[in-house]
N, C-alpha and C positions, 0 to 999 in steps of 0.2 A: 558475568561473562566477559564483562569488554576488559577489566582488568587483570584475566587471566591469557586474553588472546591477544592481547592489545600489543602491535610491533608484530606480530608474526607475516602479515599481509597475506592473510589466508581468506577466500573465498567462504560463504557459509549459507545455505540456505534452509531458513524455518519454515515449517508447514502449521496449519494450526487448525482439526480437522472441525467437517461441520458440528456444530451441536445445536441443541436448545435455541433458538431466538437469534442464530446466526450463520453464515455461509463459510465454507474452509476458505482460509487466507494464506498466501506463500509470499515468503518476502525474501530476495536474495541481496545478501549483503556482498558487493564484488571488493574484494581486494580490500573492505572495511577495516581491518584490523590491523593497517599501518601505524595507527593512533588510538586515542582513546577514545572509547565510547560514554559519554558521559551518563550516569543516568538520568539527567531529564531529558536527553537527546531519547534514548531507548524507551522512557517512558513516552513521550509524543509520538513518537512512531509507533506503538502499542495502541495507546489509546486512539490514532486517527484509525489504523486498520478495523479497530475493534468497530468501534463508530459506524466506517463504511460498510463493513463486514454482515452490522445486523440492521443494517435499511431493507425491508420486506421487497424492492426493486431489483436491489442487486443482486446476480447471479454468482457470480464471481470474484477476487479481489488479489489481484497480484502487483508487489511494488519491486523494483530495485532500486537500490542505495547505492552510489559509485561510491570509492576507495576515499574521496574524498569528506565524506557522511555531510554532505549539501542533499538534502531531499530534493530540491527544488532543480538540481541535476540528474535526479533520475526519474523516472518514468513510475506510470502507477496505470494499470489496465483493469476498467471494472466493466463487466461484461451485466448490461439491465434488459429488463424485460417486465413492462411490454414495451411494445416497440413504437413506442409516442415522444413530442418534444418534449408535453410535461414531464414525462420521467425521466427525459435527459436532466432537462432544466433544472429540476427538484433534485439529485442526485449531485451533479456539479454544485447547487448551492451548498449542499451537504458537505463537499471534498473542500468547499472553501472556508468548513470553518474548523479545519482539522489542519496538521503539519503538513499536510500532502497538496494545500492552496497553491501552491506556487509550482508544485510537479507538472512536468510533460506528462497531461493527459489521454491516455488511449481509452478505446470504448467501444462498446457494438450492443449492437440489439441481438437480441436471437437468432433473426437470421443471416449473421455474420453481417451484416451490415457496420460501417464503421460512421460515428455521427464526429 
């Protein structure tokens, strides 16, 4: 993909729907494809989403990627439940040992509460 799109600076956004042992994940790449995407860059963002995606906590899993592909400048929103610290706590350790450590974190319990 990244060597086909790569210089257009085209916006792109994947969806990846629920299945089996995991929750849908949407990730938008903004303006990514000024450059190259490397594949281990692609693969570590697969694999951190995958990761979050199938923690039995989280609800939800959405990231974006600025044009620059620094993860760590863009944002990553997982939506847990229930609505306890330990499932915050237990879920951030989990974001910390994926590429998305270093992401602006967003978050909410179920009842839209944001921690």
């Amino acid at each position: 993909m990244a060597k086909h799109l790569a210089w257009t600076g085209v916006s792109l956004t994947l969806t990846v729907p629920a299945g089996t042992g995991h929750v849908a994940t949407v990730i938008h790449y903004n303006r990514a494809f000024d450059q190259t995407i490397t594949s281990e860059e692609a693969t570590e963002i697969a694999e951190g989403l995958a990761t979050i995606a199938a923690t039995p906590q989280v609800m939800t899993v959405e990231a974006s990627i600025p044009y620059t592909m620094r993860v760590d400048y863009g944002t990553l929103t997982v939506t847990v439940e229930p609505s306890d610290e330990a499932t915050l706590a237990s879920v951030r350790d989990l974001i910390g040992t994926t590429v998305f450590r270093d992401t602006t974190l967003h978050g909410s319990f179920h009842n839209g509460a944001k921690p």
